[in-house]
C-alpha positions as CSV (number, residue, x, y, z in Angstrom):
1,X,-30.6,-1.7,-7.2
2,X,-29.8,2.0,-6.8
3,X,-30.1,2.4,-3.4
4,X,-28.9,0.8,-0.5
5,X,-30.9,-0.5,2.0
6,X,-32.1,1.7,5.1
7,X,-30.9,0.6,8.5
8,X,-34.7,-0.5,9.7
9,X,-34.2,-2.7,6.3
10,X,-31.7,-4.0,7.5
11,X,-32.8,-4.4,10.8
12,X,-36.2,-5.7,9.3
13,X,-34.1,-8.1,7.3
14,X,-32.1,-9.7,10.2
15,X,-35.3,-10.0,12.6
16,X,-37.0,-11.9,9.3
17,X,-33.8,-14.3,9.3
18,X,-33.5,-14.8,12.8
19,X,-37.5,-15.5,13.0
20,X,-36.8,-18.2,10.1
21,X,-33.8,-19.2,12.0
22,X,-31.5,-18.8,9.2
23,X,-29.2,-16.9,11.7
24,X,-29.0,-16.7,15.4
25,X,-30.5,-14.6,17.9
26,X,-28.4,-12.5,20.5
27,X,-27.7,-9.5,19.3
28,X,-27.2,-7.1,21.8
29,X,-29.1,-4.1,22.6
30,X,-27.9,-0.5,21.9
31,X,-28.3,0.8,25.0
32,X,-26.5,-2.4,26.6
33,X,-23.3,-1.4,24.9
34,X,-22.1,2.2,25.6
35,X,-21.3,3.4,29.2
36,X,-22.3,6.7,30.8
37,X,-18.6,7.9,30.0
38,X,-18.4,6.1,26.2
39,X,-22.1,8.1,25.8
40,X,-20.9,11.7,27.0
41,X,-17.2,10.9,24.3
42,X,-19.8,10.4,21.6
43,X,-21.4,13.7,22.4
44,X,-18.2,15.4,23.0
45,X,-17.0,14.2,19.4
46,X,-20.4,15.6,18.4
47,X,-21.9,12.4,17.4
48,X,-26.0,12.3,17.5
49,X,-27.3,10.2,19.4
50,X,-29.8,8.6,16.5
51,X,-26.9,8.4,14.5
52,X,-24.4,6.5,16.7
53,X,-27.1,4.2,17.9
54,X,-27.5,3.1,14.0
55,X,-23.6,3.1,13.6
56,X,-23.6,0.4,16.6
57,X,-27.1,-1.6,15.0
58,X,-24.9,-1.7,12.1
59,X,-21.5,-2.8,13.1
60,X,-23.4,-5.6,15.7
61,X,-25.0,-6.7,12.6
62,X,-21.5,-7.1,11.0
63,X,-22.0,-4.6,8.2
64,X,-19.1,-3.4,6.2
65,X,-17.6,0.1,6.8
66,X,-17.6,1.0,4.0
67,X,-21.2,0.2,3.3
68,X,-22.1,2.1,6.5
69,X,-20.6,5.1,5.1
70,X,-22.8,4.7,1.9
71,X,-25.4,4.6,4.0
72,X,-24.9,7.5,6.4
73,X,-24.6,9.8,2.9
74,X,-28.1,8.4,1.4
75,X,-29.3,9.1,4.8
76,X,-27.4,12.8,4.7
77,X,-25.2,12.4,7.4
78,X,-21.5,13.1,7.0
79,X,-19.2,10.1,6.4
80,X,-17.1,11.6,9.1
81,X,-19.0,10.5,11.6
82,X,-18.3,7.4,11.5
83,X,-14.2,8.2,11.9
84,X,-15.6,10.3,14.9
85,X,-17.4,7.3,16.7
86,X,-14.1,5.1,15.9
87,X,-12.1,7.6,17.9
88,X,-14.5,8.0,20.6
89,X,-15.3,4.5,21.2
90,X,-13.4,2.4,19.1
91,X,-15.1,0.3,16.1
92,X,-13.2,-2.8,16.6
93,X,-13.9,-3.0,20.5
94,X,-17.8,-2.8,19.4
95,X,-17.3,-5.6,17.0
96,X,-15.8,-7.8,19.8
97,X,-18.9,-7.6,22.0
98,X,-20.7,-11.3,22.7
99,X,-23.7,-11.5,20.0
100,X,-21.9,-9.0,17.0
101,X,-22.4,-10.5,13.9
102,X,-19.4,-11.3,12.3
103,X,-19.7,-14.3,9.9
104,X,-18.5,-14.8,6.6
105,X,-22.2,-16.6,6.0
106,X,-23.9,-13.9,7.1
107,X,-22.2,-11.1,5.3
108,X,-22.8,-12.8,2.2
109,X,-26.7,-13.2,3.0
110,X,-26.4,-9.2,3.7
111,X,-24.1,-8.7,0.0
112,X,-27.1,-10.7,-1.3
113,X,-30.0,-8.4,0.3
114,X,-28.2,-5.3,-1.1
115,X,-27.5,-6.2,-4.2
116,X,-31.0,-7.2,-4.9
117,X,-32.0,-3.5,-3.8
């Protein structure tokens, strides 16, 4: 219960609902979201690439901010870059795309996975 959950966990953890069909499929692909120009802003606001492509897994998969943060500083990453990633690209217009996970239901099924880590 120390911990929180690494994003393959995570991921792991939705691909084991979805497969169980607990939640739905669609979740979009990293590499379908960002455009050439929204790719070279995340550079410019010196963003890693690893590290913005598990920002976005997270935020489709309708994880809380403030648990991403956690994460990103068990993982050793500053906090800050997820401000940085906001500014470049804009957290809420990621949130928007078709297939984000946004659900009361599923958020709680997520709560429940990391509280039982």
């Amino acid at each position: 219960k120390g911990r929180l959950p690494t994003v393959q966990e995570l991921l792991d953890f939705k691909t084991k609902e979805t497969a169980a069909r607990r939640i739905s499929e669609g979740i979009p692909e990293v590499e379908e979201v960002f455009s050439k120009e929204e790719k070279a802003r995340l550079a410019t606001a010196n963003v890693p690439q690893n590290v913005y492509e598990n920002i976005t897994k997270l935020l489709l998969g309708g994880i809380e901010l403030d648990k991403i943060r956690d994460i990103l500083r068990q993982a050793g990453e500053d906090p800050a870059l997820l401000d940085r990633y906001d500014r470049a690209v804009g957290i809420e217009t990621i949130r928007k795309i078709p297939g984000a996970k946004a659900s009361v239901a599923e958020k709680s099924k997520l709560d429940e996975l990391l509280e039982k880590l």
